[in-house]
C-alpha positions in Angstrom: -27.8 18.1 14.4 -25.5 15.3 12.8 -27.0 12.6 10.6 -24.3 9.8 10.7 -25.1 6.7 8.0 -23.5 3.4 8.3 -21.4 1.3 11.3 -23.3 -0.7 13.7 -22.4 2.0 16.9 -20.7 5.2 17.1 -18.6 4.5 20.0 -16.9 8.0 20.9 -18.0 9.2 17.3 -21.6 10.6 18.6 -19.6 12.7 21.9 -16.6 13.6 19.9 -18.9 15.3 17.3 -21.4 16.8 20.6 -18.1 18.0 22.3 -17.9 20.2 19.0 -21.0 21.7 19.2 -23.5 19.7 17.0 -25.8 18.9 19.5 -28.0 16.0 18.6 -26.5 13.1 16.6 -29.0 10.8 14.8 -27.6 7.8 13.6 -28.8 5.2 10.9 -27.1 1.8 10.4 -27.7 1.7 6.6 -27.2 -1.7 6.8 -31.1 -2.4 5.7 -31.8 0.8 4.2 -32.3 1.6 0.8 -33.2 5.0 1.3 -32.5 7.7 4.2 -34.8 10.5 5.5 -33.4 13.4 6.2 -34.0 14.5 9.5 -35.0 18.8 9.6 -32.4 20.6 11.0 -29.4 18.8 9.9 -26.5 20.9 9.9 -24.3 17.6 9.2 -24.3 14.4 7.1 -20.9 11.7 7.3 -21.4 8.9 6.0 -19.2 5.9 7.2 -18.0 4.9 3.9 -16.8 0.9 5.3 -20.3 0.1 6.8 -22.4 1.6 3.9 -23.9 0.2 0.5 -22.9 2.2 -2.7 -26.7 2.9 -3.3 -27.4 4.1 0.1 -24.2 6.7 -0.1 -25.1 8.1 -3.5 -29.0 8.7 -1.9 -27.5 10.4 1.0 -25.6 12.4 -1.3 -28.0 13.4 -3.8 -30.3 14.2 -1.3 -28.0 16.2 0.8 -26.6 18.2 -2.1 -30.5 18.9 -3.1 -30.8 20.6 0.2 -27.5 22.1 0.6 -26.4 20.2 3.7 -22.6 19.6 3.8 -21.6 15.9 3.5 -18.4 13.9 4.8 -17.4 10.5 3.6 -15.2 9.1 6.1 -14.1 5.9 7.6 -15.6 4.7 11.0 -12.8 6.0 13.4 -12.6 9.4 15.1 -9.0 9.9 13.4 -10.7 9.7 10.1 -13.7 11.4 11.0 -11.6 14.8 12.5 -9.4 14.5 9.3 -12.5 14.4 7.1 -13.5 17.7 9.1 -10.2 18.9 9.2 -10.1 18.9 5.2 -13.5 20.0 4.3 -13.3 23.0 6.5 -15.5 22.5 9.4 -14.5 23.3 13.0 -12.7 20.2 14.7 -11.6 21.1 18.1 -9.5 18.1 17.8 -7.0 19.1 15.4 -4.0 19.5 18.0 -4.4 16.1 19.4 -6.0 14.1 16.2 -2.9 12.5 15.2 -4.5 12.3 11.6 -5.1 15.7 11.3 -3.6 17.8 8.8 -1.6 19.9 10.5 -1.8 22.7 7.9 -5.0 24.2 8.9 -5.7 25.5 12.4 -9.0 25.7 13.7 -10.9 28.9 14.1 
């Protein structure tokens, strides 16, 4: 499961990050939220750095880092979000066509 803070909708975030094998994708707006539960299972967290509060990011974080669950801040566009993946090591299926990409590292 993926636990995606901030932006109003996913648009092809929430499939993109399915098609890679994540399975569910919980989403919170952070818009009114102070605070985030993590959901069990999460194998993900991004955080959508242009549609999230300072406060809320550094919760998420802490939290996330407390429970060892890997963490991506990225901007709200699947370019960002596969170069976010791309650079923090986790398997982006994407990385051929993701014209962000870095084109250094080849998925495995």
């Amino acid at each position: 499961m993926v636990l995606v803070v901030g932006g109003d909708h996913l648009g092809s975030i929430a499939e993109n990050l399915r098609q890679l094998g994540y399975g569910d994708v919980v989403h919170v707006t952070g818009r009114n939220e102070r605070r985030v539960d993590i959901p069990a299972g999460t194998r993900l967290i991004l955080v959508l750095v242009d549609y999230v509060n300072h406060n809320l990011a550094r919760w998420v974080k802490d939290q996330a880092k407390a429970q060892g669950i890997p963490t991506v801040f990225t901007r709200r566009s699947w370019s960002s979000v596969c170069q976010s993946l791309q650079n923090c090591g986790l398997p982006c299926i994407h990385v051929e066509t993701c014209p962000r990409a870095s084109r250094k590292r080849v998925a495995g």
